[in-house]
C-alpha positions as CSV (number, residue, x, y, z in Angstrom):
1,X,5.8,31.4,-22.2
2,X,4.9,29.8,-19.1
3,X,3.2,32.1,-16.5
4,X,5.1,29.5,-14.3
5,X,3.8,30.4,-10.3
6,X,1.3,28.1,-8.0
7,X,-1.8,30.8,-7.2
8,X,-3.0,29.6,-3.8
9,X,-5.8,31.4,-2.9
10,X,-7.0,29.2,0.7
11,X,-5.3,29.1,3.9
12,X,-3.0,26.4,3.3
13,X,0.7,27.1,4.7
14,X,3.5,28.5,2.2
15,X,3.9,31.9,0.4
16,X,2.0,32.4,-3.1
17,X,3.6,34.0,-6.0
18,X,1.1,35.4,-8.5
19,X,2.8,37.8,-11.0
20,X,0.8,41.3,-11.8
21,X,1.5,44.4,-13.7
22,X,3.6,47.3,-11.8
23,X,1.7,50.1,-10.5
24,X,3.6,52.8,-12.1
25,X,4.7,53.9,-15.4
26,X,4.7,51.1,-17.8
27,X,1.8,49.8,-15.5
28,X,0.0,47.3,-17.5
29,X,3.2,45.5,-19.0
30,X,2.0,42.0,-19.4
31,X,3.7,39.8,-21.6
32,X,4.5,40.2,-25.1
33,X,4.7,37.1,-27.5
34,X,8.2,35.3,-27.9
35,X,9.7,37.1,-24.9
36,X,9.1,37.6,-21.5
37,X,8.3,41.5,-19.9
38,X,10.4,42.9,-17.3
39,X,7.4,44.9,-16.0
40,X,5.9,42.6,-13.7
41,X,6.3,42.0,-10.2
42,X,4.9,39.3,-7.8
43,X,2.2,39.8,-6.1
44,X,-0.5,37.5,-4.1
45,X,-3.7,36.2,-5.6
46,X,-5.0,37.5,-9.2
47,X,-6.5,35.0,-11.5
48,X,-3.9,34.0,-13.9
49,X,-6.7,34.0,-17.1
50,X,-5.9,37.3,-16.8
51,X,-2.6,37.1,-18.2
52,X,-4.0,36.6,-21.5
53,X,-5.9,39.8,-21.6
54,X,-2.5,41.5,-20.1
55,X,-0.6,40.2,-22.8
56,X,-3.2,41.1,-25.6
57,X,-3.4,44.8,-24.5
58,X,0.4,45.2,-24.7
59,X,1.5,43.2,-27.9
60,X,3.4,44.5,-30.6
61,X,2.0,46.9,-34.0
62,X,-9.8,8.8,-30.8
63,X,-9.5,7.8,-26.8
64,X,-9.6,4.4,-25.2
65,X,-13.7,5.6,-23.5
66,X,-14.8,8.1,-20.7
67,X,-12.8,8.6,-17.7
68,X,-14.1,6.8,-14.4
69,X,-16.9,9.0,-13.3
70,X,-17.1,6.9,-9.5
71,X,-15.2,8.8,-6.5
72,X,-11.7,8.4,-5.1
73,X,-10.7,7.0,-2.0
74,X,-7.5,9.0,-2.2
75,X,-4.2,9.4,-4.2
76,X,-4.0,10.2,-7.9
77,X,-7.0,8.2,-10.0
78,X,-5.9,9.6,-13.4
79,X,-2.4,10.7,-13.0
80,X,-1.3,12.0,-16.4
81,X,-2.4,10.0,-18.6
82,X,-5.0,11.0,-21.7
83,X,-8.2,11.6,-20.4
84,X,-10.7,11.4,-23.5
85,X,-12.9,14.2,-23.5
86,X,-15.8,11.8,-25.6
87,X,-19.6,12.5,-24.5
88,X,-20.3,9.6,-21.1
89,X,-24.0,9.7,-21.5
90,X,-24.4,11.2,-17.7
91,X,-26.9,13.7,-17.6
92,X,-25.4,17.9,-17.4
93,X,-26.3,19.9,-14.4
94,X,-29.4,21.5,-14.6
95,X,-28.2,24.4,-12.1
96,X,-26.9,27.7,-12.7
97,X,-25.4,30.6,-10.6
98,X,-23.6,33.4,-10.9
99,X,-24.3,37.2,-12.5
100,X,-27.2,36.4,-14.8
101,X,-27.4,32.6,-13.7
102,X,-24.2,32.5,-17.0
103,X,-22.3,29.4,-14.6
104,X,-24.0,26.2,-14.5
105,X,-23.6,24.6,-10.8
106,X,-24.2,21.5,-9.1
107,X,-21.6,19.4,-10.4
108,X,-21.1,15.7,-9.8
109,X,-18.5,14.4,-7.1
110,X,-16.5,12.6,-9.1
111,X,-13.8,12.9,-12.0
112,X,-15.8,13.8,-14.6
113,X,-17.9,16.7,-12.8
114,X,-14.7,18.1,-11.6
115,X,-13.3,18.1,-15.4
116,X,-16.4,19.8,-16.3
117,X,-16.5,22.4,-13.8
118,X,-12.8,23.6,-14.3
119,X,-13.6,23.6,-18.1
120,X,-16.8,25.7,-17.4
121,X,-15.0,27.7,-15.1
122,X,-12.4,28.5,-17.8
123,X,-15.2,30.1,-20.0
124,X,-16.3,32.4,-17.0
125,X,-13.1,33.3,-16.2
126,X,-12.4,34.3,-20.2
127,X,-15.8,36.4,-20.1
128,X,-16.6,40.0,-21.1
129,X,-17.5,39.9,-17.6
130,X,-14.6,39.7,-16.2
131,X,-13.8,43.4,-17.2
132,X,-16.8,45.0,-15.3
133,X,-16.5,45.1,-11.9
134,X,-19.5,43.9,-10.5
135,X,-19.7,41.0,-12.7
136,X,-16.2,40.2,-12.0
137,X,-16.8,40.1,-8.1
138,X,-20.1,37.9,-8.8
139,X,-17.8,35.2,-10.8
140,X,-14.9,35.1,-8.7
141,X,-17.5,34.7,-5.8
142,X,-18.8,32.2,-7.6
143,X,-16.6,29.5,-8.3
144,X,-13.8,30.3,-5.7
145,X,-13.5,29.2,-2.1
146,X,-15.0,32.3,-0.1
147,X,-11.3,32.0,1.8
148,X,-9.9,32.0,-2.2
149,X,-12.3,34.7,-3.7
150,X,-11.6,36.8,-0.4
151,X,-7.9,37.3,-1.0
152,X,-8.2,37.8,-4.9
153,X,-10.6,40.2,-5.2
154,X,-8.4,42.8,-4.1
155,X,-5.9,41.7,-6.2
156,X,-8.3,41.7,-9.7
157,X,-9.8,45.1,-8.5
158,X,-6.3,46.6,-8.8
159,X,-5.6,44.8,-11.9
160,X,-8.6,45.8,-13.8
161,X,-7.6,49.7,-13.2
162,X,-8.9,52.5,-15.5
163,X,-5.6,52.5,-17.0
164,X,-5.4,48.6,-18.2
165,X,-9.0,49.1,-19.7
166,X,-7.9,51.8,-21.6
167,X,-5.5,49.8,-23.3
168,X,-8.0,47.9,-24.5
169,X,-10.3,50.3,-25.7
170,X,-12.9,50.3,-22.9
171,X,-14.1,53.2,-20.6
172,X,-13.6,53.1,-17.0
173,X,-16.7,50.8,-16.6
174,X,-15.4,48.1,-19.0
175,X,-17.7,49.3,-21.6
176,X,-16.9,49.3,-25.8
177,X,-17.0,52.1,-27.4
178,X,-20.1,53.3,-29.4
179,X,-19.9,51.0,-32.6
180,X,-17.3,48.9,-31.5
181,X,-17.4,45.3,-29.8
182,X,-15.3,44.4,-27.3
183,X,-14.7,40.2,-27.4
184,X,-13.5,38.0,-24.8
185,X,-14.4,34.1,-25.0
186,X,-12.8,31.0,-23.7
187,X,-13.0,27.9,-25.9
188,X,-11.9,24.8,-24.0
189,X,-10.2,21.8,-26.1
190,X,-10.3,19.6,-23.6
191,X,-9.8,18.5,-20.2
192,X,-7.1,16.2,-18.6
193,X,-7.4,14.7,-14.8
194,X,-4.3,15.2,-13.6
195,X,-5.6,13.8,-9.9
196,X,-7.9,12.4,-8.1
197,X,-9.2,12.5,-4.6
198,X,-12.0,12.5,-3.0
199,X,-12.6,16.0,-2.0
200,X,-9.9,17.1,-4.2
201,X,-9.3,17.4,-7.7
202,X,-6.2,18.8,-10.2
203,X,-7.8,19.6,-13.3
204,X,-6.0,20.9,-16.5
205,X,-8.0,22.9,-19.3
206,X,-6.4,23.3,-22.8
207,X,-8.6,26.5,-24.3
208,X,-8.5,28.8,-27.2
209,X,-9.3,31.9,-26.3
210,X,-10.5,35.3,-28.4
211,X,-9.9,38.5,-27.4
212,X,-10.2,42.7,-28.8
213,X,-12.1,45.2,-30.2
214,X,-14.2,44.5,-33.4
215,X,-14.5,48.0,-34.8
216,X,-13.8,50.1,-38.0
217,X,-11.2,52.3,-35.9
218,X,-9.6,49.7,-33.6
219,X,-6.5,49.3,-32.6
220,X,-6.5,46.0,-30.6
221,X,-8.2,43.4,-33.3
222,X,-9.4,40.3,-32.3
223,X,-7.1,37.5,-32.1
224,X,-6.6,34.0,-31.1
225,X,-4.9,32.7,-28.2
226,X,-3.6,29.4,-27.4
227,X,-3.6,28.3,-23.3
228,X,-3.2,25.5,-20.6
229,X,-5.1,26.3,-17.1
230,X,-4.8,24.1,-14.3
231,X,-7.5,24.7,-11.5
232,X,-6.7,23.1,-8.0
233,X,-10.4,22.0,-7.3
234,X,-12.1,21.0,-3.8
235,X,-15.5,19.5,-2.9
236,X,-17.1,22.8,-1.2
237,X,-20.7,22.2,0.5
238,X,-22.5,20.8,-2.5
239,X,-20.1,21.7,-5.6
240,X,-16.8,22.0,-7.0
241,X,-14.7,25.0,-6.5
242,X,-11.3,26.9,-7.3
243,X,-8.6,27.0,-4.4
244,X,-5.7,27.4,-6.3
245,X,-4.5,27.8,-10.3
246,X,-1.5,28.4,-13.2
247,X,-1.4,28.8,-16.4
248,X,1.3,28.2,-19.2
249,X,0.8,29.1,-23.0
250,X,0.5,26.7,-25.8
251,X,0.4,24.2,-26.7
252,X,-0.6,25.9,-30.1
253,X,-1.1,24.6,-33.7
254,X,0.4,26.0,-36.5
255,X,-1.9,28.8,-38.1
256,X,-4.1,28.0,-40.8
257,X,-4.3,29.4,-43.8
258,X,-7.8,31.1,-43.4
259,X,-8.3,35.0,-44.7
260,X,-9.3,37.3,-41.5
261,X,-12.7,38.3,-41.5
262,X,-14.1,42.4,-41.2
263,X,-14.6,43.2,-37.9
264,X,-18.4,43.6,-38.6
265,X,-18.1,39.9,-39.8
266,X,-16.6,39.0,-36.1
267,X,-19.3,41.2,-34.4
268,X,-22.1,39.2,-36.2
269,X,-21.0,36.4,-35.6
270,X,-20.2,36.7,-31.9
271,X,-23.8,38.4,-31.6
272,X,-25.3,35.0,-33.4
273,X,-23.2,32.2,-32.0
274,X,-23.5,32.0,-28.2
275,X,-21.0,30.0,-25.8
276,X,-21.1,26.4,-24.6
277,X,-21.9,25.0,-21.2
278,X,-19.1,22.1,-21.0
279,X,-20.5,19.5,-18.5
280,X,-20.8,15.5,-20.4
């Protein structure tokens, strides 16, 4: 199920095509697994990590070393070949931004702080935060262009409606109900260069993602999803930041055999095990 459309948020030339959920009856269609909806429409600018959460409300009952971490002087560095993923030995960023200082910031110029950066934007963009509004316009603010984050915040405002929360079990604020948990978290695989420039980077982010209510009376348990983000990156004042991005499903492994746990056995453990910061 590719989500298939370029999601150009800057001021480049050319018309963007960014597929949303109609405003009207079947409002929040999404996309059901194995087949495609016919309730969406194309609209400009909403993040396409969305998608996932979309398509959740709606279901059915070794490498060869590090990348080169020196700068471009233009054209593709990396092109599409592997790009191991294996610790370099350069130091993280020791910045953070963001609602609750949650981003790290200050990444490196080169290849590998624009890998890190789209993988640590993939976990923001996967957040719990992403359903509450205020949070939401401090992350898109955040690792967006301001001519990007301009034109999509519109777009996610109207996404994010009372209606499509209420698929998911959340009030009109985003919130869980009383002894419930809702669970949103990105888990990145890895990170592929697809190019290299200075100024300019295409990143792609293979992720796992979890997503639903953990809660005696839900209807929406948490599950497992299996993505590819691409992030269309540029060198903005003194960091890395999202002008464009797509998203396609898979690839996915074939499900293990492992028992599902109680959904107080989820809640624990999402309450004891907190995220990763991806920069190496």
């Amino acid at each position: 199920m590719s989500f298939g459309d370029d999601h150009d948020y800057g001021g480049d030339p050319g018309q963007t095509r960014t597929r949303l959920p109609e405003s009207g009856g079947d409002a929040h269609g999404g996309r059901r697994p194995m087949r495609t909806s016919r309730s969406l429409v194309t609209v400009v600018g909403v993040v396409v990590l969305l998608v996932a959460a979309i398509a959740f409300a709606n279901r059915g009952g070794g490498g060869n070393g590090p990348a080169s971490s020196g700068k471009g002087s233009g054209g593709s560095a990396a092109g599409a070949a592997a790009d191991p993923t294996a610790p370099t030995g350069t130091k993280p960023v020791t910045g953070t931004s963001g609602p609750d200082g949650a981003i790290p910031s200050g990444f490196a110029d080169t290849q590998q702080g624009a890998a890190s950066a789209a993988a640590n934007y993939a976990v923001a963009l996967g957040s719990v935060g992403m359903f509450h509004t205020q949070q939401r316009h401090a992350i898109v603010d955040t690792i967006y262009t301001p001519a990007a984050a301009a034109k999509l915040q519109p777009s996610l405002d109207t996404a994010y409606s009372t209606d499509f929360l209420a698929q998911l079990g959340l009030d009109a604020s985003g919130n869980a109900p009383h002894g419930s948990t809702f669970i949103s978290r990105t888990i990145p695989v890895g990170t592929k260069v697809d190019s290299y420039s200075t100024g300019a980077a295409k990143i792609s982010v293979w992720y796992t993602g979890l997503i639903g209510m953990a809660g005696t009376t839900s209807k929406n348990p948490v599950a497992t999803t299996w993505k590819t983000a691409t992030f269309q990156l540029q060198w903005a004042g003194k960091d890395w930041k999202i002008v464009s991005d797509t998203e396609k499903s898979g690839p996915a492994p074939v499900p293990g055999d492992d028992a599902a746990s109680t959904a107080e056995q989820i809640t624990k453990a999402v309450k004891q095990f907190g995220g990763f910061t991806y920069a190496r």
